[in-house]
NUDOFI-650160 format. One record per residue (C-alpha): x, y, z negated; residue number from 1; residue in three letters. Coordinates in steps of 0.1 Angstrom, whole numbers, plus 5000, padded with zeros to 4 digits. Each point is the difference from the previous one (the first is absolute). Example, Ala and Ser with C-alpha at 12.3 -4.5 7.8 and 13.67 -1.06 7.14 Angstrom:
     X     Y     Z   nr  rest
  5123  4955  4922    1   ALA
  5014  5034  5007    2   SER
END
This chain:
     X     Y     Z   nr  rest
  6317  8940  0968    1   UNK
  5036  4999  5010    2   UNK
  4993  4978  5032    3   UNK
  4972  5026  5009    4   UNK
  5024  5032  4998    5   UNK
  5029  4983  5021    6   UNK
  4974  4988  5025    7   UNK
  4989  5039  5000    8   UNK
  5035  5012  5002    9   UNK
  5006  4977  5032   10   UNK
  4964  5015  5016   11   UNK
  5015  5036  4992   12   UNK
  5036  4992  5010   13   UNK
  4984  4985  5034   14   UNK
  4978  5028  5007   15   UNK
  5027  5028  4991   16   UNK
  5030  4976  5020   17   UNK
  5009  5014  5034   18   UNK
  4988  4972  5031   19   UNK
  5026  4974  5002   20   UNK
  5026  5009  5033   21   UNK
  4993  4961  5014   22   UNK
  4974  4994  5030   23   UNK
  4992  4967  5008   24   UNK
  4989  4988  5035   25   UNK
  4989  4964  5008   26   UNK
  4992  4987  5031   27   UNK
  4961  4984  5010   28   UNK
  5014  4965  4988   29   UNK
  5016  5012  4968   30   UNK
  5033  4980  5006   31   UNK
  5022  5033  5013   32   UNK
  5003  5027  4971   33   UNK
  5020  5032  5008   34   UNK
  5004  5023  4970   35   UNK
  5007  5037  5005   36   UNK
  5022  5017  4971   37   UNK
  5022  5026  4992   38   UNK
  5036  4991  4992   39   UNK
  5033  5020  4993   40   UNK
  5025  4984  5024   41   UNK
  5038  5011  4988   42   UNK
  4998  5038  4996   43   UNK
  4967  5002  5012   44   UNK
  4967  5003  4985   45   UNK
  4966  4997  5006   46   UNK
  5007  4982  5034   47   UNK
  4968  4982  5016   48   UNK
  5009  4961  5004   49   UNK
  4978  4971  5008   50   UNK
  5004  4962  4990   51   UNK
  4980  4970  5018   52   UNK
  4992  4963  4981   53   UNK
  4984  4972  5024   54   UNK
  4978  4974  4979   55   UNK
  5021  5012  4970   56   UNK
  5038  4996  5016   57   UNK
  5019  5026  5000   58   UNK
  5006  5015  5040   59   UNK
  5020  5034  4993   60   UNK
  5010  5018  4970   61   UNK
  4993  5036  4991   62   UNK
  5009  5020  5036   63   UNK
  5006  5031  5006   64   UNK
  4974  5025  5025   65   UNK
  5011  5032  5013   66   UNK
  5010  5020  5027   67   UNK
  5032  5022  5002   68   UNK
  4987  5030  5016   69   UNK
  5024  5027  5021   70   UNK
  4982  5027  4979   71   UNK
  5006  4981  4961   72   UNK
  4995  4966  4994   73   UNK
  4965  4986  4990   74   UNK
  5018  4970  4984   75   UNK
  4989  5006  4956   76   UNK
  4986  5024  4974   77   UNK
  4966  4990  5010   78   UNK
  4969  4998  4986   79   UNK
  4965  4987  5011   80   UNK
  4973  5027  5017   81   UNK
  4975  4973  5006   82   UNK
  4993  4966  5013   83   UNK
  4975  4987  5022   84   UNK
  4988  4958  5005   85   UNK
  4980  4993  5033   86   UNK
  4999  4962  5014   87   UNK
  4990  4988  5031   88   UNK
  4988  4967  5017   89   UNK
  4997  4998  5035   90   UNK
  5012  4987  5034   91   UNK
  5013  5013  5029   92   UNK
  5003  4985  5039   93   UNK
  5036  5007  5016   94   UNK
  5001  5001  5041   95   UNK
  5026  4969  4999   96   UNK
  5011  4979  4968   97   UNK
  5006  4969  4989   98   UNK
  4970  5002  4977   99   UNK
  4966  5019  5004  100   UNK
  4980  5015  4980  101   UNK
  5025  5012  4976  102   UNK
  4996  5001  4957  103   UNK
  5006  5032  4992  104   UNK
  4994  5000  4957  105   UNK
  5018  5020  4976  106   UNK
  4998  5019  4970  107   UNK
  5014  5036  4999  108   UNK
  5016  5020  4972  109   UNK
  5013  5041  5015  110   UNK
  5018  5019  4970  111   UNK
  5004  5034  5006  112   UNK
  5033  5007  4984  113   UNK
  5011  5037  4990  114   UNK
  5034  5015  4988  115   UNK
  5004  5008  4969  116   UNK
  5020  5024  5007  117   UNK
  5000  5030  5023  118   UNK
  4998  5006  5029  119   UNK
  4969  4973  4991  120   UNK
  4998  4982  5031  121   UNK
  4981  4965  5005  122   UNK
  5002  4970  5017  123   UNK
  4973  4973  5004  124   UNK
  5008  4960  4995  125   UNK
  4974  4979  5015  126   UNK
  5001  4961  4992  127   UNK
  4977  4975  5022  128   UNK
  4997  4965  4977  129   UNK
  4993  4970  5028  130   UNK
  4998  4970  4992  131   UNK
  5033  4993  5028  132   UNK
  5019  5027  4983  133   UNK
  5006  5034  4989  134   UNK
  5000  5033  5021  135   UNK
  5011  5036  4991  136   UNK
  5006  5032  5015  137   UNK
  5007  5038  4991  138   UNK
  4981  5033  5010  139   UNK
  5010  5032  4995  140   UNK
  4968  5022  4999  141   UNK
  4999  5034  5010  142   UNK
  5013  5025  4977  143   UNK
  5008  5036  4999  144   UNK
  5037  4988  4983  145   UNK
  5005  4972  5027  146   UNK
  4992  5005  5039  147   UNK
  5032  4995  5021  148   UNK
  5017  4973  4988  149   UNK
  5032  4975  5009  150   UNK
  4999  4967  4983  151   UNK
  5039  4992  5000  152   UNK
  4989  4962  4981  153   UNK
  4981  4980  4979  154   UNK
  5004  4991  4964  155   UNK
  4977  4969  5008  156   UNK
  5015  4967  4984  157   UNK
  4994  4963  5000  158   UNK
  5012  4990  4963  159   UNK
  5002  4960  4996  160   UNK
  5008  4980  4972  161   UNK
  5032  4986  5012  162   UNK
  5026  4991  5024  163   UNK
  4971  4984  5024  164   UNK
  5005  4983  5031  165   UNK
  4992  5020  5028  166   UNK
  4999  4998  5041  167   UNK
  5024  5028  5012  168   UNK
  5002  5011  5038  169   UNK
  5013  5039  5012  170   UNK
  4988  5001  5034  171   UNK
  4961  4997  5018  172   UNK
  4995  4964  5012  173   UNK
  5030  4989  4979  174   UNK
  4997  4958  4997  175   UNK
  4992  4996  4959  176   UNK
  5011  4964  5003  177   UNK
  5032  5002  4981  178   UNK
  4994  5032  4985  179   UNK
  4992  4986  4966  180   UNK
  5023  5024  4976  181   UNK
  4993  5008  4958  182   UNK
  4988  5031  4995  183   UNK
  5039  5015  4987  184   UNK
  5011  4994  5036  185   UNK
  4972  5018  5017  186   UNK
  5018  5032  5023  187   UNK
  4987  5034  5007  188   UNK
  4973  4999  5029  189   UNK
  4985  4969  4997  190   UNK
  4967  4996  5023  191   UNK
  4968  4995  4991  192   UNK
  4982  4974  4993  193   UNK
  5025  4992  4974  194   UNK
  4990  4970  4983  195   UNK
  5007  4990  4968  196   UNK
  4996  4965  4980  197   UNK
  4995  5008  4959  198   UNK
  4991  4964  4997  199   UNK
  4994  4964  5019  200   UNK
  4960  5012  5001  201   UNK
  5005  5038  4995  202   UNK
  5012  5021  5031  203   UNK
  4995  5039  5011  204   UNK
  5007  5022  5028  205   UNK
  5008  5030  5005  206   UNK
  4987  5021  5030  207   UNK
  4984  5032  5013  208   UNK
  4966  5009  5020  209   UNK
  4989  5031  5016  210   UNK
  5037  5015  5010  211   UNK
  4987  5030  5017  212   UNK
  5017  5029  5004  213   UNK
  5028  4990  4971  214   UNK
  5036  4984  5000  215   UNK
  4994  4960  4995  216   UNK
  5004  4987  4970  217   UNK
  5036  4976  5001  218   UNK
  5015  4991  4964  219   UNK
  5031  5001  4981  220   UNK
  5011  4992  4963  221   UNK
  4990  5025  4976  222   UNK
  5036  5018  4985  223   UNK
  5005  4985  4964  224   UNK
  4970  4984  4995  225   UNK
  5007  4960  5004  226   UNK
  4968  4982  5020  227   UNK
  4988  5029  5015  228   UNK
  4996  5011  5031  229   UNK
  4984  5036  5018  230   UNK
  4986  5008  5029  231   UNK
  5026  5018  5019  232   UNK
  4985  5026  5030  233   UNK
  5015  4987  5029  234   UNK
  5002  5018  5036  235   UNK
  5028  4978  5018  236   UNK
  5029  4976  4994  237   UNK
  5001  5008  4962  238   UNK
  4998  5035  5001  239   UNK
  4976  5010  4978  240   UNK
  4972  5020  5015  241   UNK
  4979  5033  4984  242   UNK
  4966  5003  5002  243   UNK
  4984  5037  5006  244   UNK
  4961  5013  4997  245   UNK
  4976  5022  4991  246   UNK
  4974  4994  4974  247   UNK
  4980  4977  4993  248   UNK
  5017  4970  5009  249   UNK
  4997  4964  4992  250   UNK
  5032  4975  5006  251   UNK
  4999  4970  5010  252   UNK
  4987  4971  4983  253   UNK
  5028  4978  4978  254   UNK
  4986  4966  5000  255   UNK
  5015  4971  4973  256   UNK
  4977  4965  5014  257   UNK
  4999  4975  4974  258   UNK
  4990  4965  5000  259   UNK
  5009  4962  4989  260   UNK
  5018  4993  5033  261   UNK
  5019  5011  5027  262   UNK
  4974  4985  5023  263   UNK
  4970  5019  4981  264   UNK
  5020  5032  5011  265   UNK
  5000  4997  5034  266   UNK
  4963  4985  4995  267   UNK
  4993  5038  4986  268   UNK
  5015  5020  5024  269   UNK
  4970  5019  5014  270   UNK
  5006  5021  4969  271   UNK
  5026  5020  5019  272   UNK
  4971  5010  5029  273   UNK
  4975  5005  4974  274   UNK
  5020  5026  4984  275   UNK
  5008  5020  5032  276   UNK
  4977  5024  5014  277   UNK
  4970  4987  5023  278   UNK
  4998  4998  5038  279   UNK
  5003  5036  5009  280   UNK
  4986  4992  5038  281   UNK
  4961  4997  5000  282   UNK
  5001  4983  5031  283   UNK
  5026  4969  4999  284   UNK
  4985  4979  5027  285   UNK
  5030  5011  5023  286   UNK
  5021  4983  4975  287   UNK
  5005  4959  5011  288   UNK
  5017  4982  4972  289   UNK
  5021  4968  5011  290   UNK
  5033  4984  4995  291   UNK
  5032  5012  5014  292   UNK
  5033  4987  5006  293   UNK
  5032  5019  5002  294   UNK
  5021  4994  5034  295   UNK
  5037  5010  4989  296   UNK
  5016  4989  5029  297   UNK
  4986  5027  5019  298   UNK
  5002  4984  5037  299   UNK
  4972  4991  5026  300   UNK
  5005  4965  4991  301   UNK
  5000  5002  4964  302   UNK
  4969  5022  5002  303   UNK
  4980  4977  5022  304   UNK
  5012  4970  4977  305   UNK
  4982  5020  4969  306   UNK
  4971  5002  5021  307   UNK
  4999  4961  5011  308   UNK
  5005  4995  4965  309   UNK
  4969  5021  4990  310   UNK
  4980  4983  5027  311   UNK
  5005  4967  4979  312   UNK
  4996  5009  4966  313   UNK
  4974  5027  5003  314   UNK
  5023  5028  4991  315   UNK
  4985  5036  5020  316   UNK
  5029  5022  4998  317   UNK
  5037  5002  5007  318   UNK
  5023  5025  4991  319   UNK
  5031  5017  5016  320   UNK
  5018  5007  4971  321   UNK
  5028  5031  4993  322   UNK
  5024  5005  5026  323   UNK
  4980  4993  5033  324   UNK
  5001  5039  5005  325   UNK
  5037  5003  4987  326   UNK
  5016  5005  4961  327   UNK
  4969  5009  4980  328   UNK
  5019  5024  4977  329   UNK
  5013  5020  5031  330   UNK
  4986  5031  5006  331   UNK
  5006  4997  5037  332   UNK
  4986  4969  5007  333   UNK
  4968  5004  5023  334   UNK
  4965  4978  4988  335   UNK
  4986  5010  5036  336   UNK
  5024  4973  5021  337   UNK
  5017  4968  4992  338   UNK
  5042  5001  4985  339   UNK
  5016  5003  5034  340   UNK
  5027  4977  4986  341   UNK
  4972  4975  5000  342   UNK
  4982  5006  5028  343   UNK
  5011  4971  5022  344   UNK
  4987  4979  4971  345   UNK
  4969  5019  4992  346   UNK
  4970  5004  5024  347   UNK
  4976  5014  4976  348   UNK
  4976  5004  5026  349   UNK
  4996  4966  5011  350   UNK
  5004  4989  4964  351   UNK
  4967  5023  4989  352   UNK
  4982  4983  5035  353   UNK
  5008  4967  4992  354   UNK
  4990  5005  4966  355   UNK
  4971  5019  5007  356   UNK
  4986  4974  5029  357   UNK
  5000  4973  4972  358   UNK
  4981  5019  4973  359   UNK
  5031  5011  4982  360   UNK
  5011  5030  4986  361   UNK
  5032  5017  4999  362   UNK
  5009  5022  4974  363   UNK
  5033  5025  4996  364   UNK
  5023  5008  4975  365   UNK
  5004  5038  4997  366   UNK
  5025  5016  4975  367   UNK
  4984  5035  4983  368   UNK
  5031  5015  5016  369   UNK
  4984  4992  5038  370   UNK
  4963  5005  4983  371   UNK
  5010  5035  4985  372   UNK
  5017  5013  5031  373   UNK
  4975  4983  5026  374   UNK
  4966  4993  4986  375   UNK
  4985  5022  5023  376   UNK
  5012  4984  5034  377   UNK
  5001  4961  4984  378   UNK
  4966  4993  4993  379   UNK
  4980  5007  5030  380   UNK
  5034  4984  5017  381   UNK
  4991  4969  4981  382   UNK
  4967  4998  5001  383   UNK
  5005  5009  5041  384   UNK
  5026  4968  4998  385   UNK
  4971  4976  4985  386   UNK
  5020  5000  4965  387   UNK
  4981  4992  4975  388   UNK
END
């Protein structure tokens, strides 16, 4: 009789027990497991955080989510409005890739998150489980408290069990080859991908799809929290940047890839496309993929050479990289004519004919200064040049 009323009490006590604050999210293979929770991080409570195990190991401790908002942070005192699972398992066909058709298979977990306080604003989290890794991003629905908004940063973090080894660069097409630093030593504005080794046959990767319209994601250590880092909102040369926007929005995507090797990362990196928005132009048959090569010395010789050395090797492009048109970060350089300082070099129409009469493209390098002030009168000048 005993063992029947304390099997009874548990029933009543389960059925009268608020729903337990974890969501767990696993990916179509079952190896990745992200667990959504709330956590009190220092002096704050009810914070939304997320956790991700592959095969069982251990990828990042409890992380912080949030977004601190011009208007009030939306950063804890949460609870959950609702949560919604979808999946999907299908392929898609990009215009140029290294691999066609694409997977694209995931399990989905949004949770509507609400404040528990006023002035009762919410915030969506939406996790995407793939078998390559995980993917998350924020949306701020529309609201009658919350239209205009400013996001001055994130509260996103990357929490990992220790003082990792990690692959550290600071600037776009850095060289990672002796960029191999432990996590402690990692400095504000790292670049994405930023790789990370937890173990001999356990690596991730931190990175970010679907940048539209938003500052990109760089990363720096998080303040007094040891093997952490956060995405920091970055506009230019470490300055952080601000986001602005009227609701609804969604940010980008926050991607952490996972897998046994560094090799099986790179292997999975049609993740990145996958997650970005589709082909907006119906018609992509002007579009002629190939392979380019950069010509730095930006001379008449040295551009014919790139295009010899295409001829050979079955390259279709070259490319007249910045500075053929004067300092790409001076406003008063013009795209429409070659640098006069290197004119007597440069003959950029004979370098387009040559290129052109052997089935070679040319391609320029335009700084969004010259685009901004001149995309009217450049690109019907290109095109009337034979630029491809």
């Amino acid at each position: 009789m005993k063992y029947i009323l304390v099997a009874l009490g548990c029933i009543l006590f389960a059925l009268l027990a608020p729903p337990a604050s974890a969501s767990e999210l696993k990916s179509p293979d079952g190896n990745l497991v992200v667990d959504f929770e709330f956590k009190d991080f220092g002096l704050d409570h009810d914070c939304p955080s997320y956790r991700i195990t592959y095969k069982g190991r251990e990828v990042l401790k409890d992380s912080r989510l949030g977004l601190e908002l011009e208007q009030g942070p939306l950063v804890a005192n949460f609870e959950v409005a609702g949560e919604a699972r979808t999946q999907a398992n299908q392929t898609w066909t990009p215009v140029c890739g290294e691999r066609s058709p694409i997977p694209d298979h995931y399990n989905q977990l949004a949770i509507d998150l609400r404040e528990t306080q006023s002035p009762r604003r919410m915030v969506r989290v939406a996790f995407r489980a793939y078998d390559e890794g995980l993917a998350f991003c924020y949306t701020l629905p529309q609201q009658a408290n919350l239209k205009d908004f400013t996001i001055n940063a994130e509260r996103t973090q990357f929490h990992f069990g220790g003082d990792v080894t990690t692959w550290a660069v600071y600037t776009a097409q850095a060289d990672y080859t002796h960029a191999e630093v432990p996590l402690s030593q990692v400095k504000p504005g790292a670049e994405r991908p930023f790789t990370v080794r937890i173990a001999d046959d356990l690596y991730a990767s931190i990175t970010e799809a679907r940048c539209v319209d938003y500052a990109r994601m760089k990363l720096r250590p998080a303040k007094d929290q040891p093997n952490t880092l956060e995405a920091f909102l970055n506009a230019e040369r470490g300055v952080a940047g601000k986001v602005t926007g009227v609701t609804p929005f969604t940010s980008p995507w926050r991607v952490v890839m996972v897998a046994d090797s560094p090799g099986k990362l790179l292997e999975h990196n049609y993740l990145i496309p996958t997650l970005n928005d589709p082909c907006a132009p119906a018609d992509t048959s002007w579009i002629k993929p190939g392979k380019v090569i950069r010509e730095v010395t930006l001379t008449t010789a040295g551009s014919k050479a790139c295009v010899d050395f295409c001829l050979a090797r079955g390259l279709q492009y070259i490319e007249l990289d910045s500075g053929w048109y004067g300092s790409e970060r001076d406003p008063r350089s013009d795209a429409t004519a070659v640098d006069p300082k290197r004119a007597a070099r440069l003959d950029l129409q004979e370098v387009i004919r040559y290129a052109n009469a052997h089935g070679i493209g040319v391609i320029l390098y335009v700084n969004q200064k010259a685009l901004e002030q001149q995309r009217e009168v450049l690109f019907p000048l290109y095109e009337k040049w034979g630029v491809k």
